[in-house]
N, C-alpha and C positions, 0 to 999 in steps of 0.2 A: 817664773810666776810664783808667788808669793799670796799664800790665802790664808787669810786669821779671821775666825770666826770665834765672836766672845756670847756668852750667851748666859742670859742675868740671873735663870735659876741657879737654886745651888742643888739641889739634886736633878742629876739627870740620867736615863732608863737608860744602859748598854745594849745595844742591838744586836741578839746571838743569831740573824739568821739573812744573809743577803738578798733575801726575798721580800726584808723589809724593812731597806734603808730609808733612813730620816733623806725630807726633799732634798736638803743643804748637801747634805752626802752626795745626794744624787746628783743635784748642779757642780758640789766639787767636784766629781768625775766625770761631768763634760768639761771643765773649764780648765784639767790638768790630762785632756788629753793630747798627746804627743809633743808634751809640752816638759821641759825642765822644772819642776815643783817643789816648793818647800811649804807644809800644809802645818800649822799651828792649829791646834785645839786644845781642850782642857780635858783634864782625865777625862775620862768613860765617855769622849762625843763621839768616839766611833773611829777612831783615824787607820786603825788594825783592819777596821771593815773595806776601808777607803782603799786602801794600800792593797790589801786582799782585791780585790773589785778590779782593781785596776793594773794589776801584776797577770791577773788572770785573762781579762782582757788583752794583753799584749800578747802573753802565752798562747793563750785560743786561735789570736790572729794571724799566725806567723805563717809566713810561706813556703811551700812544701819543700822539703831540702833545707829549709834555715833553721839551725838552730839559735834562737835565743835566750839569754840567760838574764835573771835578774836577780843584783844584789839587794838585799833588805838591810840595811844599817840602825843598828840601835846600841846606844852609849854602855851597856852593860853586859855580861855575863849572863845574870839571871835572864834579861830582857829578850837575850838571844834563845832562849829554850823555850819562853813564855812563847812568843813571837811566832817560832817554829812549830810549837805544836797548834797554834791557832792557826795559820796558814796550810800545813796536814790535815786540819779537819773540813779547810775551805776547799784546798786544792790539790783533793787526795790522787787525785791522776797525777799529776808530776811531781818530782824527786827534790824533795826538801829538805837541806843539809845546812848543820850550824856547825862556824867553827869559831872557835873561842881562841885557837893559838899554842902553842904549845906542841900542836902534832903536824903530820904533814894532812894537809887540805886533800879532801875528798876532789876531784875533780870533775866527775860525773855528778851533773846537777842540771837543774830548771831553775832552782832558787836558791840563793846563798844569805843564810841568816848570820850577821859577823859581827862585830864592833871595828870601828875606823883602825884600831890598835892591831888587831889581830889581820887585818887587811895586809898591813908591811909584810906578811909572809908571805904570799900569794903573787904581790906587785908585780914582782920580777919574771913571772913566770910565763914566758912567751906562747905557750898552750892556749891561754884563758884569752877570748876575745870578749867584749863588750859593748854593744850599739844601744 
């Protein structure tokens, strides 16, 4: 599923608190549930919230005995700290770990903050499952 949402102001308010996502948000996350998603927006519409939202709903729902893990992918370095500590402050009960590459991967996690690059070190690693 594939959702782009353009939107003609040119300033728009960044949402610091999940109690009061914008509607579109809101419909984005029923429309990307249990669903494979790539969500386009423009700086500050909220997509950190979205992804937040909807990482945490997975996390919340999972069945007693299952552990599920979820990666957060973002093209950069800086992106991967930024990311991490916004999701720490969403979703301070579970274990928030960025890795950038370079070291060995934390393997105890809920949420793995990485870029695609730094992913090749981990690949191989028969441990890590992911549904």
């Amino acid at each position: 599923l594939l959702y782009t949402y353009t939107h003609t102001h040119k300033k728009m308010e960044i949402t610091t608190s999940l109690t009061s996502l914008r509607s579109y948000q809101k419909r984005i996350i029923q429309e990307v549930e249990g669903k494979n998603s790539l969500i386009i927006l423009p700086t500050g519409a909220g997509k950190t919230l979205i992804a937040v939202e909807v990482i945490g709903k997975i996390l919340n729902n999972t069945i007693v005995g299952q552990h599920l893990r979820a990666i957060f992918f973002v093209p950069t370095c800086l992106l991967v700290e930024q990311q991490a500590i916004a999701l720490r402050e969403r979703l301070d009960s579970f274990c928030i770990v960025e890795h950038m590459g370079g070291k060995k991967m934390q393997l105890n996690f809920d949420v793995l903050v990485t870029t695609p690059k730094a992913r090749l070190d981990f690949i191989g690693d028969v441990s890590l499952k992911f549904y």
